[in-house]
C-alpha positions in Angstrom: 64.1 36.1 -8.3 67.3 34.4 -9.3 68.5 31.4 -7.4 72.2 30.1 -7.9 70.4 26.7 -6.6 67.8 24.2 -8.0 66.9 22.7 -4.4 67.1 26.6 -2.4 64.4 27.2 -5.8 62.3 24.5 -4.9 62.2 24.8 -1.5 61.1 28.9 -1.8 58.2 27.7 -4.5 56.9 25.4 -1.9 56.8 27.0 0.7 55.6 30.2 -0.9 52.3 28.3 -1.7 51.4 28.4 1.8 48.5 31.2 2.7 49.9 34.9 3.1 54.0 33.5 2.3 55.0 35.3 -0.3 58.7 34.2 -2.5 61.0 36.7 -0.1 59.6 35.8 3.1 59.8 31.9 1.7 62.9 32.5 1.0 63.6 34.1 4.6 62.3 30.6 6.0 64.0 28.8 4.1 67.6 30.5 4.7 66.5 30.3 8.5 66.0 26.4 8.1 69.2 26.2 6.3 71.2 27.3 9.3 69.9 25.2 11.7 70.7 21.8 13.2 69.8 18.8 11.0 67.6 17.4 13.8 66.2 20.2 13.9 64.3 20.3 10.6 64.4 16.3 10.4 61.9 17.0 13.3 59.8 19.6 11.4 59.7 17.5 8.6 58.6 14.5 10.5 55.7 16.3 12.3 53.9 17.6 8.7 54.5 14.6 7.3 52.8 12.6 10.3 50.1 15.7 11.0 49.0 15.2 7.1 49.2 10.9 6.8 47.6 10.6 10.7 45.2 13.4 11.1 41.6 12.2 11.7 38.6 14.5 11.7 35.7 13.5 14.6 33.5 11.1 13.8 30.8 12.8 15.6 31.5 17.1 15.4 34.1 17.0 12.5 36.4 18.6 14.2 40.4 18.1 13.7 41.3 15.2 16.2 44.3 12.5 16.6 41.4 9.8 17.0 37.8 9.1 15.9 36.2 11.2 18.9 38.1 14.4 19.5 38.4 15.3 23.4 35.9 18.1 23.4 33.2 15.5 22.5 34.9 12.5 24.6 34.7 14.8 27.5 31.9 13.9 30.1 31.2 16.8 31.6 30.5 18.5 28.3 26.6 19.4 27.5 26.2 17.0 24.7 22.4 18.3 24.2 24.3 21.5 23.5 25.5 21.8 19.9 27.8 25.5 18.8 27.5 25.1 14.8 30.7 26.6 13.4 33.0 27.4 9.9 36.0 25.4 11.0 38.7 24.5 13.9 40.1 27.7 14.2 36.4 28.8 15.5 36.8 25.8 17.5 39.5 27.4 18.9 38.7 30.7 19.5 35.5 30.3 21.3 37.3 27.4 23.3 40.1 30.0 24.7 36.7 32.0 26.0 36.6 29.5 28.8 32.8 29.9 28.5 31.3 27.9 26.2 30.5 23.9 27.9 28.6 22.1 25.2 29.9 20.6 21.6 30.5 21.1 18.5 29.8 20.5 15.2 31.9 22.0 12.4 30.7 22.5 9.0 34.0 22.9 6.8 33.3 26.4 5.3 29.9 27.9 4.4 27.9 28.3 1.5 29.1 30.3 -1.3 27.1 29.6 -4.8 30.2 32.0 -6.3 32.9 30.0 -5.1 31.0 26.7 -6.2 30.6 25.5 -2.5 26.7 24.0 -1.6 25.1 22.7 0.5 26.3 19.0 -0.3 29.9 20.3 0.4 29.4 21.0 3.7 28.7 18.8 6.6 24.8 19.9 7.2 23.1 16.5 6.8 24.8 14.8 9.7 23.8 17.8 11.9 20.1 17.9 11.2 20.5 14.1 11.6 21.6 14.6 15.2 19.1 17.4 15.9 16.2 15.1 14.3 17.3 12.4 16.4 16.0 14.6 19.7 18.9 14.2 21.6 19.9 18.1 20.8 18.1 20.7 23.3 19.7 24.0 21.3 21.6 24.9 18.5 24.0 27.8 18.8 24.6 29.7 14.9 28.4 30.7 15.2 29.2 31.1 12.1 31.0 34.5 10.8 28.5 37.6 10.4 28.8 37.3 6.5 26.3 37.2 3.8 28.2 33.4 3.6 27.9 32.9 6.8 24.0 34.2 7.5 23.1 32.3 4.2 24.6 29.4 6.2 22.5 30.0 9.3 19.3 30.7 7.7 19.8 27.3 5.2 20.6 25.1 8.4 17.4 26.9 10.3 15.2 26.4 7.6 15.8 22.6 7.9 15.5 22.4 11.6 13.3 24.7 12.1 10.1 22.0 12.9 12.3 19.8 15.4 11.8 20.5 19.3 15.2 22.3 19.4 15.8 25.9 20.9 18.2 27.9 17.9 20.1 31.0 18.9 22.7 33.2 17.1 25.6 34.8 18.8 25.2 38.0 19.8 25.9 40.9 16.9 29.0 42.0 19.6 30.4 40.5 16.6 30.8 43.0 13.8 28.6 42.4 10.4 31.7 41.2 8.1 33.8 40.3 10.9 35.2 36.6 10.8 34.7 34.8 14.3 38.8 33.5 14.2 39.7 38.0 14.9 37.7 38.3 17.5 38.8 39.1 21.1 37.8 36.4 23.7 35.6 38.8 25.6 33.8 40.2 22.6 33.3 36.8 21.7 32.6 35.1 25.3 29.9 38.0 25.8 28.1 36.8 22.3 27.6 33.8 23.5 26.9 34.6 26.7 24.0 36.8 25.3 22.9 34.5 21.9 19.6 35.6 20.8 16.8 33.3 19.4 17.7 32.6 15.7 14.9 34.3 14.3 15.2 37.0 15.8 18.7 37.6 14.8 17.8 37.6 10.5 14.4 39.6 11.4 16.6 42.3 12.3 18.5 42.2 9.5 
């Protein structure tokens, strides 16, 4: 792709690094950014630039947050003895917008993957089994995608939980085997939890 300028070429290769943007349709953004108001895009600019310099994670669930405790677990009237394990905020998210769900979080930051290089250490297990070993936690709900990653995950987590006086369920297999949590419909996904089966039964089935 030939540019006839240095900064419209910079702009495209920057913007085409972003997940699924390839060079044309950076090149679309960036042509659509071009004709409108300065304010416009000072204002875009300002907001990735303070999302990325201000942006806190939750001291508690390690969820996204604009301060220490995010307002899921600052909320009173959440179950606190209720803790929904999940990949990241966009699970979060989804199983939020299912009205359903009234306990916490706790968000691991991705799942196992020995091929990718990502362990246990990576992710944010240990403060979770702190929390359940601390016997404040009456059940932990497995929400993780229906992945070999994501049952690997589960089963890893179990294993070191397993002897604590905690109730562990899985979401309900409504949820296709391979299907990432983020794609799936709110009821499909308000009915798995709704209907979360003990934990061991969900890999005994497997």
């Amino acid at each position: 792709m030939e540019f006839s300028s240095k900064l419209l070429e910079n702009a495209v290769n920057e913007i085409s690094q972003l997940p699924g943007i390839g060079k044309r349709t950076a090149l679309r953004l960036v042509l659509h950014l071009l004709k409108q108001p300065k304010e416009q895009v000072e204002g875009l600019t300002a907001a990735l630039l303070r999302l990325r310099n201000e942006i806190n994670n939750c001291q508690s669930c390690h969820n996204i947050s604009d301060t220490t405790v995010c307002a899921i677990c600052a909320n009173p009237n959440r179950d606190k003895a209720v803790i929904c394990v999940v990949e990241d905020i966009r699970d979060v998210m989804a199983i939020e917008n299912t009205g359903i769900f009234k306990g916490i979080y706790h968000v691991l930051g991705g799942k196992i993957s020995p091929i990718d290089g990502i362990g246990p250490s990576q992710l944010m297990i240990a403060s979770l089994v702190e929390k359940v070993k601390s016997g404040s936690v009456k059940e932990v709900i497995f929400a993780l995608s229906s992945t070999m990653e994501g049952d690997t995950t589960n089963f890893y987590i179990y294993k070191q939980i397993k002897d604590c006086e905690v109730t562990t369920s899985a979401i309900a297999r409504g949820i296709a085997i391979g299907d990432e949590l983020e794609y799936a419909d709110e009821v499909t996904l308000g009915r798995s939890l709704m209907q979360r089966i003990p934990f061991e039964n969900s890999f005994n089935a497997m």
